[in-house]
N, C-alpha and C positions, 0 to 999 in steps of 0.2 A: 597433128590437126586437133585443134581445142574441141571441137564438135563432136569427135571419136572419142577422144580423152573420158567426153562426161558419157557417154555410152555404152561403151568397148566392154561393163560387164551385167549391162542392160539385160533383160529378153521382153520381148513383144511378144503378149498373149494373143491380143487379136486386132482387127482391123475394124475400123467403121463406129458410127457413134449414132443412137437412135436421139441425143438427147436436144437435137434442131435449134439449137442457138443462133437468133437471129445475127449475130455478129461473124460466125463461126461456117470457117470451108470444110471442113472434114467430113459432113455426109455429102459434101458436092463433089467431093474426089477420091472418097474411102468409099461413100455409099450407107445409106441408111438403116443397114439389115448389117448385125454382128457377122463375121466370118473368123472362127477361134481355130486356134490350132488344135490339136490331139493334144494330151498328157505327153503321150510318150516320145512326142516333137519337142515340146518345150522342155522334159527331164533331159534330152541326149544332150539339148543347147546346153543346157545349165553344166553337165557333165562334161563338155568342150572346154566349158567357161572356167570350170577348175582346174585345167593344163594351162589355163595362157600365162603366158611371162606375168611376174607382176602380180597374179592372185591373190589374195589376202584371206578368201574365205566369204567375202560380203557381196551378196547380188545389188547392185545399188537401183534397180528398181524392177520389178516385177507387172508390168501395170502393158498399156491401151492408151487411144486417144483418150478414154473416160476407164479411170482404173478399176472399174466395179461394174463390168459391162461384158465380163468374159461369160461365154455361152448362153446369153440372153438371148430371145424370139418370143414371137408369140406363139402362143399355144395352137391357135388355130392358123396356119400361115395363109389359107385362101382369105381370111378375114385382113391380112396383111398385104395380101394381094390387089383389095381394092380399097383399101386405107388412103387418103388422102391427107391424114396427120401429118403437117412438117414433124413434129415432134411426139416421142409415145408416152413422153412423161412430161409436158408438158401442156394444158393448166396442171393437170392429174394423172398421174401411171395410170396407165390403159388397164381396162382388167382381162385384156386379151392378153398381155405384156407377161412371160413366165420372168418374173426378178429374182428367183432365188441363187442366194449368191454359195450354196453349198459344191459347186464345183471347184471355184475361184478357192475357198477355203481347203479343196483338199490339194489343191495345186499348191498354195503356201506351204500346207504342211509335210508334203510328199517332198520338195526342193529344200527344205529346213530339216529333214531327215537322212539327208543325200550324204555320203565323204564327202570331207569339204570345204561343205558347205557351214560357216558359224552362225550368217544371219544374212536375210532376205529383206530388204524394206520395199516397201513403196514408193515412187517417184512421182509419177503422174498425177494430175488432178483426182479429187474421189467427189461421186455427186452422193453428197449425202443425205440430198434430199428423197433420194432410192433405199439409203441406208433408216430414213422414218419411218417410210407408208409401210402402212398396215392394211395385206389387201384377205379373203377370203380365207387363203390358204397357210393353216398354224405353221406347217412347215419351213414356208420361206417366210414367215415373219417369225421365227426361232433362229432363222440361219442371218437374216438382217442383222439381229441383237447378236447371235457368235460375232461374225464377221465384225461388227464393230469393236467389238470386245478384242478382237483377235490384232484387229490392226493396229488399234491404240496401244499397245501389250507387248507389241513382238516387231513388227514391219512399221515404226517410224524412226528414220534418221536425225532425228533433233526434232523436225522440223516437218510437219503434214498441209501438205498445200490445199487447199480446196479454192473455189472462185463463187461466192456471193453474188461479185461483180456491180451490186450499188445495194441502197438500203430504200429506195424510193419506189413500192410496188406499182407506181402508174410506169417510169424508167422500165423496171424487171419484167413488166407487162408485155413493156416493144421487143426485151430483152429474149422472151419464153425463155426467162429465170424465175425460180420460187420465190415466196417471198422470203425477205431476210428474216423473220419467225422463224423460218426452219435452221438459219445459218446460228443463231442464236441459242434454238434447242441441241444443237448438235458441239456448240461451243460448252454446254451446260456437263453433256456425256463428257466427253471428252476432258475436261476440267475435274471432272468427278472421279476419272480413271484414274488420270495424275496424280491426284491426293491421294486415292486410297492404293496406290503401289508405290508410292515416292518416286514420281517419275518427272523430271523435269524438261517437258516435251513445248515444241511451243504450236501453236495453231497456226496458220499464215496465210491469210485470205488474199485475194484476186481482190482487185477493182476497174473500173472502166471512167474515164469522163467525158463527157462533150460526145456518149452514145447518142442517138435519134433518141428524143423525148425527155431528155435529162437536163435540168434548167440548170443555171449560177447556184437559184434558191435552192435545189435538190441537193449540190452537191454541198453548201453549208449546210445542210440537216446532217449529209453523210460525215460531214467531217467530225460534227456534234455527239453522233451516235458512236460512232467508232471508239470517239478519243472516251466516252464513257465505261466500254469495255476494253480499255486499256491499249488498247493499239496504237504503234505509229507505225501508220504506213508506211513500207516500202517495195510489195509487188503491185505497180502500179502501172496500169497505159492509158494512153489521152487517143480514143479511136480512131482508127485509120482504114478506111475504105476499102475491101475485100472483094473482088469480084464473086458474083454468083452468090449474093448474098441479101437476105431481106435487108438488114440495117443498109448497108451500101444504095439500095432503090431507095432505100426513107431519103439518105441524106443526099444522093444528086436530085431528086423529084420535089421533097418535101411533103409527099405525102404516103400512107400505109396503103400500099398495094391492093390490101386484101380491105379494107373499111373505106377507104379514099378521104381519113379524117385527114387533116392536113397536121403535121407533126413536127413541132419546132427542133431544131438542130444546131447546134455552134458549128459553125463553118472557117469564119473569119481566124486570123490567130489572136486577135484580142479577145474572143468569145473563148475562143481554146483555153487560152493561157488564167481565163479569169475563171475558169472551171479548174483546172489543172492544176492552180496556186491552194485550192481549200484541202487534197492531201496533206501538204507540208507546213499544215497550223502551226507546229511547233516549230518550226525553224523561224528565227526571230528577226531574219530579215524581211518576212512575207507578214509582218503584224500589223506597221503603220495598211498594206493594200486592205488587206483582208476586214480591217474595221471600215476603211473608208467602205468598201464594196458592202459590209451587213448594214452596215447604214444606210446606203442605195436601195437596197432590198427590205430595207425596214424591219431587217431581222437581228436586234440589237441585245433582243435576248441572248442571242448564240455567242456575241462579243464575252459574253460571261459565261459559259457553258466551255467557251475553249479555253476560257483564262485569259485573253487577248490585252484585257485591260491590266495585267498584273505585269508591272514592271521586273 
């Protein structure tokens, strides 16, 4: 079973994701409050994990629906009890929000100390926009800075996935995603750690098209900015409708729930596909659409910012 194959030497830290992505079921089915295992649940897994047929020594992901979310709550939970936030890091970490990620670090290190065990990476998404803020307490903003340090160093398999998900902060807005600033700051650490240990790791962003609020024009800005930090995309999805979910009410309604502004959406497959063509700048069968289409849009600049004009 392919689905087991990429699993089979997994462990699941914890359940539930406070980070309310309007796209996103997982606090609609997991639940919006972390629920984490004990240590000593997760060490016996990992200690099973190194009798199975096939072992190699490598946990091939260590993570959560959100990989940096192990034994997080708020500080005060009655303050959580009448909280109305779809999301607690969402415009801004709540300062009721306890983010310190020094559990989650001594979990790495306690399973990377194990027989065994050679190396432990990360799988799962990481929001590293939790991995920035900087809240009252030196502590867990000493353990943000290990943790990042730790991950980038020790727990990435080639390749560290996170999800931006667009570069257009009115888009990231409908999204309750940060802005692509932070995805940027975190592209800068991470680039910084590679060169100074010679580590040849690569970044691997998420994106979305044709979300509630996300125009043809947004996503040629996206395709602009990307291809300037050196990216060609390929973890990409063109939205698809998710029950029990804010974006899903934006796109059958047309309008925001909670504002009642009314919020434009590609629906059509021509609207889709004319969003979902500006990932694949580089592929040189998509060059003759994609000039006709900046052209349309009067954004003739970006013809020159992809190269589109260079034979």
């Amino acid at each position: 079973i392919a689905a087991y194959e990429m699993i089979k030497f997994s462990v699941n830290l914890h359940r539930g994701c406070f980070g309310g992505c309007a796209f996103c079921t997982i606090s609609a089915h997991q639940g919006k409050f972390i629920a984490s295992r004990s240590k000593g649940s997760i060490l016996r897994e990992v200690e099973q994990i190194t009798r199975m047929p096939g072992f190699k020594g490598y946990i091939s992901d260590l993570g959560g629906p959100s990989a940096n979310m192990y034994k997080m709550q708020g500080r005060d939970l009655s303050v959580c009890a009448k909280c109305k936030r779809p999301s607690c890091i969402f415009p801004a970490v709540c300062p009721n929000l306890n983010a310190d990620h020094t559990p989650l670090l001594d979990i790495y290190r306690s399973v990377d100390s194990m027989p065994g065990i050679r190396k432990s990476f990360v799988g799962s998404g990481v929001r590293y926009d939790m991995l920035l803020h900087r809240g009252k307490e030196q502590k867990a903003n000493r353990a943000a800075e290990e943790y990042t340090r730790e991950l980038i160093l020790n727990h990435v398999s080639g390749r560290l996935k996170v999800a931006p998900e667009h570069t257009s902060d009115r888009t990231l807005n409908v999204m309750r995603k940060p802005s692509f600033n932070l995805f940027q700051q975190f592209k800068k650490i991470f680039d910084a750690e590679n060169r100074k240990h010679n580590l040849n790791q690569q970044l691997i962003p998420y994106f979305i098209s044709s979300h509630p609020g996300c125009t043809e024009e947004d996503m040629a800005e996206l395709a602009a900015i990307t291809k300037e930090l050196n990216f060609k995309l390929e973890q990409v999805q063109d939205f698809t409708p998710s029950p029990m979910t804010l974006a899903t009410e934006i796109y059958y309604t047309g309008y925001h729930p909670y504002t009642l502004e009314k919020v434009y959406t590609a629906t059509t497959p021509a609207q889709k596909t004319a969003q979902r063509q500006f990932f694949f700048w580089y592929d040189k069968s998509n060059r003759a659409k994609l000039i006709a289409a900046l052209k349309r849009l009067r954004r003739t600049d970006l013809i020159k910012k992809l190269h589109l004009d260079v034979k």
